[in-house]
C-alpha angles and dihedrals in degrees: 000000000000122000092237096051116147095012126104124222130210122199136185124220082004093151096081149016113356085355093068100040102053087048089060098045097046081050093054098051084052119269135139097247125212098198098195117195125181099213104341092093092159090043086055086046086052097051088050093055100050084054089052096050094045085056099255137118129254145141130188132228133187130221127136113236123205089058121091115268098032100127095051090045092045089055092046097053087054091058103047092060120094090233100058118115122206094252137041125214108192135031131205124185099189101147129116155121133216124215114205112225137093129228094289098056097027099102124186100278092042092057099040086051089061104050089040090067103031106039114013093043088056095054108049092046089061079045104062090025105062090078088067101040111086125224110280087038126151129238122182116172105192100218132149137269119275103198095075123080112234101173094166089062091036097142094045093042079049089059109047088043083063081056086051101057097034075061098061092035088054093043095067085042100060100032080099083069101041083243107152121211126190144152143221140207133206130223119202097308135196096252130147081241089066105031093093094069098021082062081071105093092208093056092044095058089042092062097029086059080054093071120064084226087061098229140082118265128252123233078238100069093044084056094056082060106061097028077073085055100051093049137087087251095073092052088119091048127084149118083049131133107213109201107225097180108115086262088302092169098050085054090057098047 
């Protein structure tokens, strides 16, 4: 028997990357995934069918998050699918976007975009969420870490540190449920997002120089992360940020 039998996931961006990834993990271990996309629709239907033939259980459902009304529209998409069950477990929020400019180049829109997608979205999932998640319930936002200094993705880095800090605040708010509450946060991972520069020998030495195990990370191991979270294992743990990054900060002392 899995860990997660009987519970359903639901995961943002879980198409792809990390996304992926984490949805196939949760549903080997035995849980019911959600694999939200925002426009992939055929990379979602692909994640669900690597879980299926893998044995596992999984749907897909489509709302583009970073707009108003996304929450609302997200949750309704889950419930309009035959496979929805009245409560969700387990909560993900995976999905994000990164825009690439410091404080000189970040304007307005493309500050409030960001934000938009990787810290309002967040919230107001967990928001309009929390009425379906049962006491004892999961939730794992996949951020960044906010100890290192990125100064060339300040505005997106701004925004997921907001992320950061709504984990630990919620955290305190839903103890009286037993509702955990956690983030992660990345390091430079193998994705098909990144596979364009990190094909470039030199800037794949450079970041994987960045890690004390000298390589760059896989979506799987980030996975593993949150999949602990997600269990009943991690139910004395919350309000935490786990740094997922390959030790980033100890190769940078």
């Amino acid at each position: 028997m899995g860990v997660l039998d009987g519970r359903t996931a639901l995961v943002t961006g879980g198409s792809r990357g990390i996304g992926r990834a984490v949805a196939q993990r949760l549903a080997r271990d035995g849980a019911l995934v959600a694999v939200h996309y925002g426009s992939n629709e055929q990379a979602a239907k692909e994640t669900v069918a690597s879980i299926e033939a893998a044995g596992g259980r999984a749907f897909a459902i489509g709302a583009r998050l970073g707009v108003p009304g996304d929450a609302q529209a997200l949750w309704a998409a889950y419930e309009a699918h035959p496979l929805h069950t009245e409560q969700v477990d387990v909560l993900v929020n995976n999905a994000g976007a990164a825009a690439f400019a410091g404080i000189a180049d970040t304007d307005e829109e493309t500050y409030d975009r960001v934000h938009a997608l990787n810290a309002k979205a967040p919230f107001f999932i967990i928001r309009h969420g929390l009425p379906r998640m049962p006491d004892g319930g999961r939730i794992v936002n996949v951020t960044g870490t906010p100890e290192i200094a990125l100064p060339a993705i300040l505005a997106t880095i701004t925004a997921k540190g907001a992320t950061n800090t709504l984990t630990r605040s919620l955290a305190a708010a839903l103890a009286p449920r037993g509702i955990t509450v956690n983030s992660v946060g990345p390091g430079v991972i193998e994705t098909d997002l990144n596979a364009g520069w990190l094909a470039d020998p030199a800037a794949r030495a450079h970041v994987s120089a960045r890690s004390v195990f000298g390589r760059v990370g896989t979506a799987e191991e980030v996975a593993d992360v949150v999949a602990f979270l997600a269990s009943p294992d991690s139910r004395w743990v919350t309000g935490q940020h786990l740094d997922a990054t390959g030790g980033l900060q100890l190769a940078l002392m």
